[in-house]
MDTraj code that builds the backbone (N, CA, C; nanometers):
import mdtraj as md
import numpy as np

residues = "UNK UNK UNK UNK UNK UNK UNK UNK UNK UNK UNK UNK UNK UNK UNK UNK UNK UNK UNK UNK UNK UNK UNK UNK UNK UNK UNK UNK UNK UNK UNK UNK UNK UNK UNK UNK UNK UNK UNK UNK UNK UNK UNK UNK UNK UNK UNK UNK UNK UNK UNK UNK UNK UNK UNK UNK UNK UNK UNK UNK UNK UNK UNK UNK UNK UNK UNK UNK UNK UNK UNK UNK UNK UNK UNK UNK UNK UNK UNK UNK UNK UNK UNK UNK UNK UNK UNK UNK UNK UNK UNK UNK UNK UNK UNK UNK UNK UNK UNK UNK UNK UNK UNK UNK UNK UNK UNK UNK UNK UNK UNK UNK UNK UNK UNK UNK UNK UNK UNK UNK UNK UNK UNK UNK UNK UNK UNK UNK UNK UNK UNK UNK UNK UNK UNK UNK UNK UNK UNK UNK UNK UNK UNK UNK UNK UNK UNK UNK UNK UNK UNK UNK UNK UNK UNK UNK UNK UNK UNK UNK UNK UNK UNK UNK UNK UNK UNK UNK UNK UNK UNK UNK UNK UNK UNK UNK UNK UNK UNK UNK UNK UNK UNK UNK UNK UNK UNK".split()
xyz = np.array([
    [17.5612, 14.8441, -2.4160],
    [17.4833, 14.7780, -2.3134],
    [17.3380, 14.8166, -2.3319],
    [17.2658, 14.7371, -2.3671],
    [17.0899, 14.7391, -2.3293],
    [17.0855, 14.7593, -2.2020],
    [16.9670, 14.8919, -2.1798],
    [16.9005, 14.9460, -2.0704],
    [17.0079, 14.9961, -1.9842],
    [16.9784, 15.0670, -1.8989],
    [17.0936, 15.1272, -1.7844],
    [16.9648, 15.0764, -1.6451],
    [17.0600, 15.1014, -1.5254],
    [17.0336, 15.1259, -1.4419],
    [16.9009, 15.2306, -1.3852],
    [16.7850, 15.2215, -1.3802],
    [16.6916, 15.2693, -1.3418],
    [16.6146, 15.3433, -1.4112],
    [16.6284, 15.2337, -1.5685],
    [16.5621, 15.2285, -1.6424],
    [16.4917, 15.0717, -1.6719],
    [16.3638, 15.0969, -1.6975],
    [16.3006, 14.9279, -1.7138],
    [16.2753, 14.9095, -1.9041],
    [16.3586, 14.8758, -1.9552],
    [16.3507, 14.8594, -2.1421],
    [16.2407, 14.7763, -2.1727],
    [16.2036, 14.8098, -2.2585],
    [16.0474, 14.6824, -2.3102],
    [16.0574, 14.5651, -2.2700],
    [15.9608, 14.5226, -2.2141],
    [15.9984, 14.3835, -2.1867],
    [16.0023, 14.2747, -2.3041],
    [15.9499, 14.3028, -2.4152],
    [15.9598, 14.2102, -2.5510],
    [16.0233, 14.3165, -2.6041],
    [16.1258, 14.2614, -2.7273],
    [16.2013, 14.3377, -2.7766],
    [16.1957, 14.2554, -2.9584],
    [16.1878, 14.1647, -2.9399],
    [16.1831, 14.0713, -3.0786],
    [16.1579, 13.8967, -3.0997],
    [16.0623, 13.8973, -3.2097],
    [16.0657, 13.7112, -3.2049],
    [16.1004, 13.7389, -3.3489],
    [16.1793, 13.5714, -3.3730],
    [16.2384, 13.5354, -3.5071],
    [16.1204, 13.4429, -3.6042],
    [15.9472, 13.4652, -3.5642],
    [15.8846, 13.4107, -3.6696],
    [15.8736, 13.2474, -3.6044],
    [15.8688, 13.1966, -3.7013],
    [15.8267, 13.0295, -3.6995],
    [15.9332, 12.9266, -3.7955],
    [16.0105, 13.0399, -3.8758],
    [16.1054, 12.8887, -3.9942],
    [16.2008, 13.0009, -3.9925],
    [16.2933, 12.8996, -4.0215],
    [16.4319, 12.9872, -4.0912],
    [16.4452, 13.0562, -4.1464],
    [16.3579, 13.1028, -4.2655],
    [16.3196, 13.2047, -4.3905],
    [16.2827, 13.2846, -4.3301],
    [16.2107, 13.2867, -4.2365],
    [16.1139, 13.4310, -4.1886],
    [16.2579, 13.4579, -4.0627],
    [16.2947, 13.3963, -4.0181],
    [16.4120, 13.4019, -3.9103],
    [16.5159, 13.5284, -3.9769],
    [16.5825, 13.4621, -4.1012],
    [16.7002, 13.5111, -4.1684],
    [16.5939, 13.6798, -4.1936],
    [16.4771, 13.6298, -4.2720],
    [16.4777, 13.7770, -4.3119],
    [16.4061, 13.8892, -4.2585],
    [16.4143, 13.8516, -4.1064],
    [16.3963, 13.9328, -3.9654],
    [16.5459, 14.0043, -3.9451],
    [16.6312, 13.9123, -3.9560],
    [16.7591, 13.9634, -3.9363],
    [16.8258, 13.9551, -3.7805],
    [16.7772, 13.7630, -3.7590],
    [16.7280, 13.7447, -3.6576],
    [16.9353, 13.6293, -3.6927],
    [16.9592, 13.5695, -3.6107],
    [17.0974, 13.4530, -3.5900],
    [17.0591, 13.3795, -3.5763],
    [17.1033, 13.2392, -3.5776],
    [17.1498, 13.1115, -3.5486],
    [17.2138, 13.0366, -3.4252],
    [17.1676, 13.0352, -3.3632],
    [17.2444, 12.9415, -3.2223],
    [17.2816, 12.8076, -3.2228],
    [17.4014, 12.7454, -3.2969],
    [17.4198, 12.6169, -3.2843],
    [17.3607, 12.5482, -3.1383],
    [17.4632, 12.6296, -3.0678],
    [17.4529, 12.5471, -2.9132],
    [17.2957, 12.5722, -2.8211],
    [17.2059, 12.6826, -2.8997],
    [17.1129, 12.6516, -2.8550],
    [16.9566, 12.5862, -2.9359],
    [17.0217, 12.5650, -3.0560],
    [16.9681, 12.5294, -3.1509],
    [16.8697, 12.5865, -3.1539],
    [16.8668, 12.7188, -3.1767],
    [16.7582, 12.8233, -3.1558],
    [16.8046, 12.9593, -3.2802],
    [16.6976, 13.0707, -3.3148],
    [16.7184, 13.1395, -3.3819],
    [16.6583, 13.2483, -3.2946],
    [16.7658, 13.3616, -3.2938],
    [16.7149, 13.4873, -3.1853],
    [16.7445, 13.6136, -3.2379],
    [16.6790, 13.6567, -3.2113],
    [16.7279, 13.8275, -3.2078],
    [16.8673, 13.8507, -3.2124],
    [16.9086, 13.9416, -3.2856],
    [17.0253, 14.0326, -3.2833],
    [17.0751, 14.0793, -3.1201],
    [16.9783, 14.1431, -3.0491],
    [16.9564, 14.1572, -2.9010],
    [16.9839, 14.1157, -2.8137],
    [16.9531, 13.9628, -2.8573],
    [16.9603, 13.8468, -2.7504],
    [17.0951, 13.7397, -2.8177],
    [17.1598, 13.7615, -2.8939],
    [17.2374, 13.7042, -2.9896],
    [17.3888, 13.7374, -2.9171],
    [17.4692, 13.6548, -2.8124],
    [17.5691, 13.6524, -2.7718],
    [17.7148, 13.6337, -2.8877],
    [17.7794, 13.7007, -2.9500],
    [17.8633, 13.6368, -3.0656],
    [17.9675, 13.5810, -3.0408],
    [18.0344, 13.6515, -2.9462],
    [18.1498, 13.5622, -2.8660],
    [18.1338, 13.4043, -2.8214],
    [17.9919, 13.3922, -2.7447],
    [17.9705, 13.2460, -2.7067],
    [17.9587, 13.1600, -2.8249],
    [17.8640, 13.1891, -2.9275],
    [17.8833, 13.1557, -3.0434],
    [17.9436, 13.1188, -3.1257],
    [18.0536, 13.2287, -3.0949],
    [18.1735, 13.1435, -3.2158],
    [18.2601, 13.0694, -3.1363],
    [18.2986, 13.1189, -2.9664],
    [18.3174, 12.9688, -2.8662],
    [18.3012, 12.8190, -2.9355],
    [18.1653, 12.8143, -2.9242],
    [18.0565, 12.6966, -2.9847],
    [18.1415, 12.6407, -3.1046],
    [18.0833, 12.7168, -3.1760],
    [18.0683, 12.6695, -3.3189],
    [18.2350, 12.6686, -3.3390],
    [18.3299, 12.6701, -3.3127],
    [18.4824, 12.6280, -3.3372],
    [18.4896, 12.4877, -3.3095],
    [18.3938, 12.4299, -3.2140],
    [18.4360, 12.2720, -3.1723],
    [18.3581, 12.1706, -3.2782],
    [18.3969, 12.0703, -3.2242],
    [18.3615, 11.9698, -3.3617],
    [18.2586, 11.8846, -3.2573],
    [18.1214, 11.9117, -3.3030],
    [18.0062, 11.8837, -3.2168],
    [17.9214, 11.7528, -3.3426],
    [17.8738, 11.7095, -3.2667],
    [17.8081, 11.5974, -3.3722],
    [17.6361, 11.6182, -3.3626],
    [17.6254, 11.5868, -3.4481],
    [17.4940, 11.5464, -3.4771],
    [17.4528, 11.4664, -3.5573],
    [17.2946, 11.3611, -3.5249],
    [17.2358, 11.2757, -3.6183],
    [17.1001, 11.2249, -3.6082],
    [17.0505, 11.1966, -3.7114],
    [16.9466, 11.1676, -3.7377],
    [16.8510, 11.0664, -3.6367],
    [16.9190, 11.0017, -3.5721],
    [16.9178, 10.8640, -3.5219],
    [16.9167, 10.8519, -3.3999],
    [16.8892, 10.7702, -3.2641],
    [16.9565, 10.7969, -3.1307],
    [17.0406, 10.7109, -3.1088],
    [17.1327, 10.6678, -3.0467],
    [17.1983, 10.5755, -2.9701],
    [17.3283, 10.6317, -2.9756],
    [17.3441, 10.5273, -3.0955],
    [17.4837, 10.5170, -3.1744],
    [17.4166, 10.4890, -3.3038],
    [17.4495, 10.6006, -3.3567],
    [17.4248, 10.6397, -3.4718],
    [17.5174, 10.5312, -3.6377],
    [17.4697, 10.5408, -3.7398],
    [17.5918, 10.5086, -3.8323],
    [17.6110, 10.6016, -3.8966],
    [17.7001, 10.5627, -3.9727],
    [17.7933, 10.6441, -4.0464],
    [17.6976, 10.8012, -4.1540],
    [17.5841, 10.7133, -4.1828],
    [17.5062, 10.7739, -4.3275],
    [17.4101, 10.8652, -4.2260],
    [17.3827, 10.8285, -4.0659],
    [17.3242, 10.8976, -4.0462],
    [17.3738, 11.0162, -3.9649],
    [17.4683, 11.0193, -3.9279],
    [17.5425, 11.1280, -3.9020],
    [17.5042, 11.2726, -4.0017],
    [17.4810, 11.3641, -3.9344],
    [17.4764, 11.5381, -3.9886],
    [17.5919, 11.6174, -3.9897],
    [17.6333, 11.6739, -4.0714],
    [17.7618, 11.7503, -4.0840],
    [17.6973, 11.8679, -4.0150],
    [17.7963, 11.8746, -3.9299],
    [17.8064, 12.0353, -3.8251],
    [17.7675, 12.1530, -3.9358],
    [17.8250, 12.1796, -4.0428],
    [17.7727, 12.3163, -4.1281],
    [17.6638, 12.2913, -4.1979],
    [17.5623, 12.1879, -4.2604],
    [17.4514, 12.1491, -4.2352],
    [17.3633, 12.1867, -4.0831],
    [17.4222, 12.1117, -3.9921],
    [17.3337, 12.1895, -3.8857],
    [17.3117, 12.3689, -3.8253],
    [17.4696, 12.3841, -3.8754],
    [17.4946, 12.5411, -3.8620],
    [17.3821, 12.6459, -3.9491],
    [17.3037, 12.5604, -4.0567],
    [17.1854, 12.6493, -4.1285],
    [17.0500, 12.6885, -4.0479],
    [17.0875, 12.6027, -3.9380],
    [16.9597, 12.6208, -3.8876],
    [16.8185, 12.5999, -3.9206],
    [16.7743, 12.4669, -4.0335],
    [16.6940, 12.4327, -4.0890],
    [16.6467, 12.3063, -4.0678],
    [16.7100, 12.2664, -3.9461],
    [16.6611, 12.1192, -3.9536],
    [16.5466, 12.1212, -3.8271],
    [16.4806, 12.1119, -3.7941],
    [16.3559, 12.0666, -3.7098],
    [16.4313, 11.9741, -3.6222],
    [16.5006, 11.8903, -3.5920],
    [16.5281, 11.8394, -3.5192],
    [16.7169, 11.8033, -3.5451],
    [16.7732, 11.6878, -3.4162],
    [16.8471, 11.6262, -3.4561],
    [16.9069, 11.5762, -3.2749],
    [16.9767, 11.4561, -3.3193],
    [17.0367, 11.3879, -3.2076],
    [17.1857, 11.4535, -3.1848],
    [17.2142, 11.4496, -3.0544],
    [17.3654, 11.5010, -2.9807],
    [17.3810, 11.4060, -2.8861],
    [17.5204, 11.3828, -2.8743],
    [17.5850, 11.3193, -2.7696],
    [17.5213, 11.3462, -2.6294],
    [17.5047, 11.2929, -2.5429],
    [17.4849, 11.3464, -2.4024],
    [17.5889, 11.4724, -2.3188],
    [17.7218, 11.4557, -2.3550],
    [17.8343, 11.5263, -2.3135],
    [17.8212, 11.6474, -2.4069],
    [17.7795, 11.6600, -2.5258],
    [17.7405, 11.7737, -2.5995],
    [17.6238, 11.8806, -2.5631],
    [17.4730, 11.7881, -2.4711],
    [17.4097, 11.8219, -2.4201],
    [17.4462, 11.8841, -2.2873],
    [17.5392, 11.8338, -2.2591],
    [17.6044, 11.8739, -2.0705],
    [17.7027, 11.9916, -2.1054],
    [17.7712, 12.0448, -2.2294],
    [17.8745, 12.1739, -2.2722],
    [17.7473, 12.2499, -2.3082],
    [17.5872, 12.2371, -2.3786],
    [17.5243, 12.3313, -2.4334],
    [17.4919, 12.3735, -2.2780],
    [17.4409, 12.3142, -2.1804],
    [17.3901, 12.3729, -2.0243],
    [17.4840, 12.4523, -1.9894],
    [17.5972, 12.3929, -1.9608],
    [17.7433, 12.5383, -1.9852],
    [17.6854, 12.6496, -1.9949],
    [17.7496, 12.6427, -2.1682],
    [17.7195, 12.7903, -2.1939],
    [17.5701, 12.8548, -2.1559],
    [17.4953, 12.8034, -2.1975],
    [17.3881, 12.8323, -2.1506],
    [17.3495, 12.9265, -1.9902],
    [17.4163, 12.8219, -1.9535],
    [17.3893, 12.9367, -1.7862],
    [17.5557, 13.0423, -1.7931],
    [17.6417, 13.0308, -1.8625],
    [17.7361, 13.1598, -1.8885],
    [17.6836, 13.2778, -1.9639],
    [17.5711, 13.2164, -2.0857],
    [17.5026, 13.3326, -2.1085],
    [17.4001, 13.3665, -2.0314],
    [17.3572, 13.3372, -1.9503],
    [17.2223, 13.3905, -1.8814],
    [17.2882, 13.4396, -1.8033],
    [17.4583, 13.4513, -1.7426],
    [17.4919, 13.5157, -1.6307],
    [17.5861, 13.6507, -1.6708],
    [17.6568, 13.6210, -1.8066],
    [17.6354, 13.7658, -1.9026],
    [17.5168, 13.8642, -1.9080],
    [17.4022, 13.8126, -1.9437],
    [17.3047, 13.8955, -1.9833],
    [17.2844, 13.9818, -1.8642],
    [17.2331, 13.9187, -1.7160],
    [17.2536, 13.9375, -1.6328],
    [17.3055, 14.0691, -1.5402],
    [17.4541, 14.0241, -1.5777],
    [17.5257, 14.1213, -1.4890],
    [17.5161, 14.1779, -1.5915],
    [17.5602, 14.2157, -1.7411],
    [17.5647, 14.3155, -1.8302],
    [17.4077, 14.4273, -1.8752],
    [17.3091, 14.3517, -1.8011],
    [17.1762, 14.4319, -1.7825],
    [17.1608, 14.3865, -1.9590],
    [17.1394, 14.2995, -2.0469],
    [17.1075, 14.2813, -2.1481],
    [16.9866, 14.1669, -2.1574],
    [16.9241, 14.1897, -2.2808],
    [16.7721, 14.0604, -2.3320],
    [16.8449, 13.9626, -2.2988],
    [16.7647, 13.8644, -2.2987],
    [16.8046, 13.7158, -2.2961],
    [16.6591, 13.6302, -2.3741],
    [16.7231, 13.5456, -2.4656],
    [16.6021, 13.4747, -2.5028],
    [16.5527, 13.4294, -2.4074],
    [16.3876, 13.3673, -2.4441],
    [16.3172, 13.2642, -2.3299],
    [16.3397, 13.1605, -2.2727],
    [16.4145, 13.1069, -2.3830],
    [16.5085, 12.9432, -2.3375],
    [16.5343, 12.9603, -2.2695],
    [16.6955, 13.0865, -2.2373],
    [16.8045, 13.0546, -2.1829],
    [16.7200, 13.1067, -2.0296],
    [16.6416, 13.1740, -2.0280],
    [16.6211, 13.2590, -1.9112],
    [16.5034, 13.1645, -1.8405],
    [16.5001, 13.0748, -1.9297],
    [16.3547, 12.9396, -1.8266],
    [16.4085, 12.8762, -1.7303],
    [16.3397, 12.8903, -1.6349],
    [16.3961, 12.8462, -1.5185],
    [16.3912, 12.6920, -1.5291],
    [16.2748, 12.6407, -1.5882],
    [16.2944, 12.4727, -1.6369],
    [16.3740, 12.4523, -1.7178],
    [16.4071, 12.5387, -1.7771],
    [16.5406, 12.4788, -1.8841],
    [16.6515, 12.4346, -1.7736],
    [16.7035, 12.5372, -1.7021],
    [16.7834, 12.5550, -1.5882],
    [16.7708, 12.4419, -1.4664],
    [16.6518, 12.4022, -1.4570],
    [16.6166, 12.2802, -1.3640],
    [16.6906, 12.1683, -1.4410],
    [16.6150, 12.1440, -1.5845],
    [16.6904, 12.0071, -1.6346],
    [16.7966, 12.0087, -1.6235],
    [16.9069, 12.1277, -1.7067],
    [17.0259, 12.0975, -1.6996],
    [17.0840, 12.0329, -1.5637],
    [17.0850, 12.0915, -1.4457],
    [17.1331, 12.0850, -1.3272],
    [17.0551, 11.9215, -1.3288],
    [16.9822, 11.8615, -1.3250],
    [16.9184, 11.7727, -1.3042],
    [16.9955, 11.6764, -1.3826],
    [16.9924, 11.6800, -1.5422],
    [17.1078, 11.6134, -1.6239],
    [17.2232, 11.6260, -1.6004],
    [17.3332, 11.7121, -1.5229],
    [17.4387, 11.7370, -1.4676],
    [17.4769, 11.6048, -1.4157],
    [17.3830, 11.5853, -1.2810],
    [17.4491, 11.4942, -1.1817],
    [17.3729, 11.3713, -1.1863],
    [17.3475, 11.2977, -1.3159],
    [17.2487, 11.2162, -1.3542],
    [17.3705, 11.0936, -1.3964],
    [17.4093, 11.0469, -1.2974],
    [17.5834, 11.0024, -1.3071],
    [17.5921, 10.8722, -1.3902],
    [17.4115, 10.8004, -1.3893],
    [17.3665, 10.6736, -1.4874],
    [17.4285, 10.7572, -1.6528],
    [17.3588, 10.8628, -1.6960],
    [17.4187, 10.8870, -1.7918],
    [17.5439, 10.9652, -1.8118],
    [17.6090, 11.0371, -1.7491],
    [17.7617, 11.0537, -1.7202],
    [17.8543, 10.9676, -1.7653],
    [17.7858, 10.8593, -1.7503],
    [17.8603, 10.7261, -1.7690],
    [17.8818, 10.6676, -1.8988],
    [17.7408, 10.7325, -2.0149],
    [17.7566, 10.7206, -2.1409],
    [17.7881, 10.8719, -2.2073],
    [17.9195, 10.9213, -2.1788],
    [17.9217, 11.0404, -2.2863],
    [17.9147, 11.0791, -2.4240],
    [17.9475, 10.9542, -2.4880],
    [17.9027, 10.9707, -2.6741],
    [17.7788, 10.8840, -2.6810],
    [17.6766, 10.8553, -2.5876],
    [17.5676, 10.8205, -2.6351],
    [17.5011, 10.9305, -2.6708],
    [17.3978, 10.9572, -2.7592],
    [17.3536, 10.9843, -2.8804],
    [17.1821, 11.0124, -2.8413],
    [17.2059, 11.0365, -2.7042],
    [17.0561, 11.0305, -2.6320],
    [16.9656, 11.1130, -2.6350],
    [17.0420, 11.2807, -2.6512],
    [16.9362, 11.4008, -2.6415],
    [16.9193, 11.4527, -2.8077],
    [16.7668, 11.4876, -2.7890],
    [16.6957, 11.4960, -2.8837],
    [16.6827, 11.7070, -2.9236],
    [16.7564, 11.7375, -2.9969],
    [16.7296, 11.8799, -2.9728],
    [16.6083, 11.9157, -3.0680],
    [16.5327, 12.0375, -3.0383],
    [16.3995, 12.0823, -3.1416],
    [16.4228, 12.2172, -3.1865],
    [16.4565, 12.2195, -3.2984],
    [16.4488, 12.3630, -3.3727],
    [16.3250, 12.4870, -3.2812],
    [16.4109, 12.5932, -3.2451],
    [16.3344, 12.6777, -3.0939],
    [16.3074, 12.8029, -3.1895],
    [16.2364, 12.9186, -3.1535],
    [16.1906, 13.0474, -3.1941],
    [16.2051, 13.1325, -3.0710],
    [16.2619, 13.1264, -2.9872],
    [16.2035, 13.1982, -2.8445],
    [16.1861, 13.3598, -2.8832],
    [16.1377, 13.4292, -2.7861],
    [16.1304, 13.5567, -2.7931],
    [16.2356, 13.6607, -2.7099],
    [16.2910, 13.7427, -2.7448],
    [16.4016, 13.7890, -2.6847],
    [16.3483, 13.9369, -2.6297],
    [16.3813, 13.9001, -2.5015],
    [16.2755, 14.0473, -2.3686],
    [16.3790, 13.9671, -2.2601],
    [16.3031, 14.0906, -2.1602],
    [16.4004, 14.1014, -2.0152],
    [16.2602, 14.0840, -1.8957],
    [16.2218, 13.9340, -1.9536],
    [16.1564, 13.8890, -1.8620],
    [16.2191, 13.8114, -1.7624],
    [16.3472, 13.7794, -1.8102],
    [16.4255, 13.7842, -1.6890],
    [16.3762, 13.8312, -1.5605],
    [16.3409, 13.9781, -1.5851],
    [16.4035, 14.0528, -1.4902],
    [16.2319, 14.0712, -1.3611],
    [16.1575, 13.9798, -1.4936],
    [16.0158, 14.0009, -1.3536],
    [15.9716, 13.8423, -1.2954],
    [16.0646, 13.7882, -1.3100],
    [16.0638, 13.6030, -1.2203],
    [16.0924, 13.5824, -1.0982],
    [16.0807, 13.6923, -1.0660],
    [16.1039, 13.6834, -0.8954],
    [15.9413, 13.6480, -0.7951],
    [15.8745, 13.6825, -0.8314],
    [15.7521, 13.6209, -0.8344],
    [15.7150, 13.5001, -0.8550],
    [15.7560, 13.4346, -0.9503],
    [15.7389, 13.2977, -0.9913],
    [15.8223, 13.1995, -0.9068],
    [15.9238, 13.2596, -0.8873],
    [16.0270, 13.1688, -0.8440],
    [16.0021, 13.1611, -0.6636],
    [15.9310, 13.2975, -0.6286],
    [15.9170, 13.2946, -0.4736],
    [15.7794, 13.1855, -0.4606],
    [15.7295, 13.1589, -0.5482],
    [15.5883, 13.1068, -0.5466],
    [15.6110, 12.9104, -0.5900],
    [15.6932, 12.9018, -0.6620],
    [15.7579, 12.7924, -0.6718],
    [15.8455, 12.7204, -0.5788],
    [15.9456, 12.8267, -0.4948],
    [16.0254, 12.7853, -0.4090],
    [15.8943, 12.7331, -0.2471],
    [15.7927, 12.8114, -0.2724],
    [15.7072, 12.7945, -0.1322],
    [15.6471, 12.6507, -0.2008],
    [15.6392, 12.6259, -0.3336],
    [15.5557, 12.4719, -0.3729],
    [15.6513, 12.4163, -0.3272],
    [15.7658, 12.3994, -0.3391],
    [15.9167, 12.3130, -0.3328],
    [15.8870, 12.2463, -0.1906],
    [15.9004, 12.3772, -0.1088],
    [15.9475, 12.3480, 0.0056],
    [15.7956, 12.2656, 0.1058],
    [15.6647, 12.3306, 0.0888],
    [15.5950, 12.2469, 0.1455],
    [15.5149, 12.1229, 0.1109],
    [15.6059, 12.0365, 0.0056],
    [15.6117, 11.9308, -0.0079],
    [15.7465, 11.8137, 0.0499],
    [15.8386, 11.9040, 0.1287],
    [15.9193, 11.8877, 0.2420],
    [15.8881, 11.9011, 0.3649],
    [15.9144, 11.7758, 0.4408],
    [15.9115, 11.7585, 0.6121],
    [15.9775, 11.8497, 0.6621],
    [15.9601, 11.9200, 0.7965],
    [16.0207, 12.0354, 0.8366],
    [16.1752, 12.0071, 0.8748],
    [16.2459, 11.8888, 0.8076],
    [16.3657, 11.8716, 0.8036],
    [16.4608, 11.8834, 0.6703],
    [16.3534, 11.9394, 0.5790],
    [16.4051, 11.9448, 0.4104],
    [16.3994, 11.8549, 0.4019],
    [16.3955, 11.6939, 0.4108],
    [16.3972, 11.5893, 0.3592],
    [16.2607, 11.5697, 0.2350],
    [16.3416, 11.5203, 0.1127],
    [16.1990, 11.5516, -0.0149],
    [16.2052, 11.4082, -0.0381],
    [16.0329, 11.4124, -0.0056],
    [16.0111, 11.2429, 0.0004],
    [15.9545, 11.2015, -0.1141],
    [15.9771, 11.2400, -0.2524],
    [15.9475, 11.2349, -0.3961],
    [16.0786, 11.1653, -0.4413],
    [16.0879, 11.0479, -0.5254],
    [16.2079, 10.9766, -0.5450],
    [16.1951, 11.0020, -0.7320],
    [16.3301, 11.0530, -0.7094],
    [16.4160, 11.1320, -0.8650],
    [16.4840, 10.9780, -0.9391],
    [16.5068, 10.9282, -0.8560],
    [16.5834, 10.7466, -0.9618],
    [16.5408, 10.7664, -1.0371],
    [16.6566, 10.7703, -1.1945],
    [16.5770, 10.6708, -1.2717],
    [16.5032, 10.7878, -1.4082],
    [16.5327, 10.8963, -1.3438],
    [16.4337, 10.9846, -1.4598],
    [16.5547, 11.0571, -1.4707],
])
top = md.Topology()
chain = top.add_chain()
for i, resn in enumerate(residues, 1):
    res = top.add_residue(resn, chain, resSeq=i)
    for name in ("N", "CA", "C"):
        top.add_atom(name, md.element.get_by_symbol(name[0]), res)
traj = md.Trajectory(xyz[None], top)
């Protein structure tokens, strides 16, 4: 276990560089499902190989893809591609795990990359969750993933600030009945 109890561990602990080359020879992993390269630290292996056992697609293309443009899963497993297209329902299992690892790290007092621990990452998902227009297309071919670098620290652990300061933006743009008169359709 990283850090104990009433101890505060560095808050940066490691970044994996800018490309795959400098990634690998950091001695940094591969995150299919977060299509990210992280620290050893921040590097969950169990969720990982979770992941990477299922037969996940990827491609070049958005919609509905063809045949030629389809990416073979161990191709994407190198972690070298800058980009690539996923199913929507592939995008809705990466938010999954995603908040299972941020709730590992968590209770286990361990790093967490920047991704997983962004609270906007965490907004979209929940936001794409119940987005029931696309629910409706699960092998569409809609989300766009971007080859990530995050930095792996337990800045986690100082967002309580941000989030008390965000929750006061939230709320006084609400009538003193919670009703939020900003319309979400559609996005």
């Amino acid at each position: 276990m990283h850090g104990s109890q009433g101890q505060d561990p560095p808050v940066r602990l490691a970044h994996c560089g800018t490309t795959a080359a400098t990634a690998r020879a950091l001695g940094c992993r591969f995150e299919l499902h977060n299509f990210a390269w992280v620290s050893p630290e921040c590097y969950d292996e169990e969720l990982s190989r979770e992941w990477d056992k299922q037969a996940w697609g990827f491609a070049r293309t958005n919609e509905t893809p063809p045949a030629e443009d389809m990416i073979p899963q161990e191709v994407a497993m190198r972690g070298e591609l800058t980009h690539a297209w996923v199913p929507w329902s592939q995008h809705m299992a990466h938010c999954a795990l995603i908040w299972k690892k941020f709730h590992r790290a968590v209770a286990l007092n361990r790093p967490m990359d920047s991704w997983t621990s962004s609270y906007n990452h965490s907004e979209h998902c929940a936001n794409m969750l119940i987005d029931w227009e696309l629910a409706s297309w699960p092998d569409l071919y809609n989300s766009d993933l971007h080859l990530k670098f995050p930095i792996c620290d337990y800045e986690w652990r100082h967002q309580g600030r941000q989030m008390e300061e965000r929750i006061a933006s939230e709320s006084s743009s609400r009538d003193g009945l919670g009703h939020d008169h900003t319309s979400h359709h559609g996005h």
